[in-house]
C-alpha positions as CSV (number, residue, x, y, z in Angstrom):
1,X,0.0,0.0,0.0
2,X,3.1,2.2,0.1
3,X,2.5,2.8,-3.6
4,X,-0.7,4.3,-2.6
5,X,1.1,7.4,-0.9
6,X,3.7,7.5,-3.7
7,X,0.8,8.1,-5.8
8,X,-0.4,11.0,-3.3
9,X,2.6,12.9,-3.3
10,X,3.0,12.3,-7.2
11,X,-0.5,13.9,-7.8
12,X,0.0,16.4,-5.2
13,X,3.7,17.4,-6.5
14,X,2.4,17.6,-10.3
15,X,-0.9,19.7,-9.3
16,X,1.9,22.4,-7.3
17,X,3.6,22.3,-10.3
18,X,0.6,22.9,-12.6
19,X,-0.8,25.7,-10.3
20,X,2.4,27.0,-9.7
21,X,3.6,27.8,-13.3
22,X,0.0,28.8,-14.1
23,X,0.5,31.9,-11.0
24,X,3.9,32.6,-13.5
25,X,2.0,33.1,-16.2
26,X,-0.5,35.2,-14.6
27,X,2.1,37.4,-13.5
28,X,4.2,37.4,-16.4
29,X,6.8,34.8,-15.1
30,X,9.0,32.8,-17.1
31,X,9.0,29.6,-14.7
32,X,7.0,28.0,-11.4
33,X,6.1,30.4,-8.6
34,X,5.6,28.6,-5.2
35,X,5.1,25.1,-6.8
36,X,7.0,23.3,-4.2
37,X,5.1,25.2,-1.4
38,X,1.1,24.8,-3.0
39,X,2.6,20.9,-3.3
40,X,3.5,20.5,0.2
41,X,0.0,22.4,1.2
42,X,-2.4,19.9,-1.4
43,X,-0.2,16.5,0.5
44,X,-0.9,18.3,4.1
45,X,-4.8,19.0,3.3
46,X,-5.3,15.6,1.2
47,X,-3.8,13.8,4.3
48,X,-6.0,15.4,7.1
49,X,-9.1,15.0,4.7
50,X,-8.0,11.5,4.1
51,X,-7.1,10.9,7.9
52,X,-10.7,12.4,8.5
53,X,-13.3,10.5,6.5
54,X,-11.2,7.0,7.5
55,X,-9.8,6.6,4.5
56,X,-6.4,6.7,4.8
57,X,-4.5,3.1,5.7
58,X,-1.5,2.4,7.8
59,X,0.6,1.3,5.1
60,X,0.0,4.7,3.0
61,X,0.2,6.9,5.6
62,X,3.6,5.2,5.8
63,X,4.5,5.1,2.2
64,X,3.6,9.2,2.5
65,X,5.8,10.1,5.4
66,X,8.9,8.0,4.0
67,X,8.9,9.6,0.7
68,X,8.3,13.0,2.4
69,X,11.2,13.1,4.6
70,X,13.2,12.5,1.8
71,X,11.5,15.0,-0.8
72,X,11.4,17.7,1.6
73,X,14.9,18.5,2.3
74,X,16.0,17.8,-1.3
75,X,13.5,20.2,-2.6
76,X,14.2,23.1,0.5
77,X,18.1,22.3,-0.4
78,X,17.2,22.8,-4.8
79,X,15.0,26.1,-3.5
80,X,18.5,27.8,-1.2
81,X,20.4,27.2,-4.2
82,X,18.3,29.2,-6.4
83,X,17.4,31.8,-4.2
84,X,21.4,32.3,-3.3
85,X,22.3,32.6,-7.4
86,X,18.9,35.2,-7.6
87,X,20.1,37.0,-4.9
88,X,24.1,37.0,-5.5
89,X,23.2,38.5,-9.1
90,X,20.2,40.9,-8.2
91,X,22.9,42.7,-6.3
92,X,23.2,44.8,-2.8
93,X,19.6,45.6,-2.2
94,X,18.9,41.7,-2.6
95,X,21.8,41.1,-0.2
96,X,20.6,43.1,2.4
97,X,16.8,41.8,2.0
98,X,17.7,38.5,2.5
99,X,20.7,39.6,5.7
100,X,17.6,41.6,7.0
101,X,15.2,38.6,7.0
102,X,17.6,36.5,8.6
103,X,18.5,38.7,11.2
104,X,15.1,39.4,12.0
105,X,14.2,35.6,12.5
106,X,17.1,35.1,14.7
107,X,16.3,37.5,16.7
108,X,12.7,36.4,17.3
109,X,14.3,32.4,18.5
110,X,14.2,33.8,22.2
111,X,10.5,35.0,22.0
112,X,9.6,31.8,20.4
113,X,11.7,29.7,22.9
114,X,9.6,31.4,25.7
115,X,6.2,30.6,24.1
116,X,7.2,27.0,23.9
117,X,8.6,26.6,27.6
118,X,5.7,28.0,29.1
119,X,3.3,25.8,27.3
120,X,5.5,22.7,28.6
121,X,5.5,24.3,32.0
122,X,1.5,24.1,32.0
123,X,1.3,20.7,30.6
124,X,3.9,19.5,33.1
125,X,2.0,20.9,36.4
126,X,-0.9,18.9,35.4
């Protein structure tokens, strides 16, 4: 039945890619905006809509999260690289977005850290 989630994340990854070229077009785009990303969102939905009628098996929901953990990080790792070369020849003002961006998500890891112990600190005194 692992097949069954190949076949998920097959029909999910080519409708991304569909709707995601299609959003290129639309805005005048020579290629796939956010393909990957409306991919990952059509496997997440599927699988809860799946999970909720009873529908999805053991074995699939297996075959989904093996061939996810691999795809994920090989796609994320394809995305850097691109967005590195976009950014290394769309010059300064690119640069400092993407320095900007970065500095501003490191700097909200202590806020978030926070959130997260005080919900474990509730759940752990009851």
């Amino acid at each position: 039945m692992k097949i069954y989630g190949v076949a998920l994340l097959a029909f999910c990854f080519l409708l991304g890619k569909l709707l995601g070229n299609l959003l290129g077009h639309l805005m005048q785009i020579n290629g796939d905006v956010g393909g990957v990303g409306f991919a990952m969102l059509f496997l997440m939905l599927s699988n809860s809509f799946l999970k909720r009628k009873g529908w999805m098996e053991q074995e699939t929901e297996k075959g989904i999260l093996f061939w996810s953990s691999m795809y994920i990080p090989i796609i994320v790792a394809m995305a850097a690289t691109l967005n590195v070369k976009a950014a290394l020849s769309g010059g300064p003002l690119a640069l400092l977005a993407g320095a900007m961006a970065t500095f501003i998500a490191f700097a909200f890891i202590p806020l978030l850290s926070k959130i997260g112990n005080k919900k474990q600190t509730k759940k752990e005194k009851e």
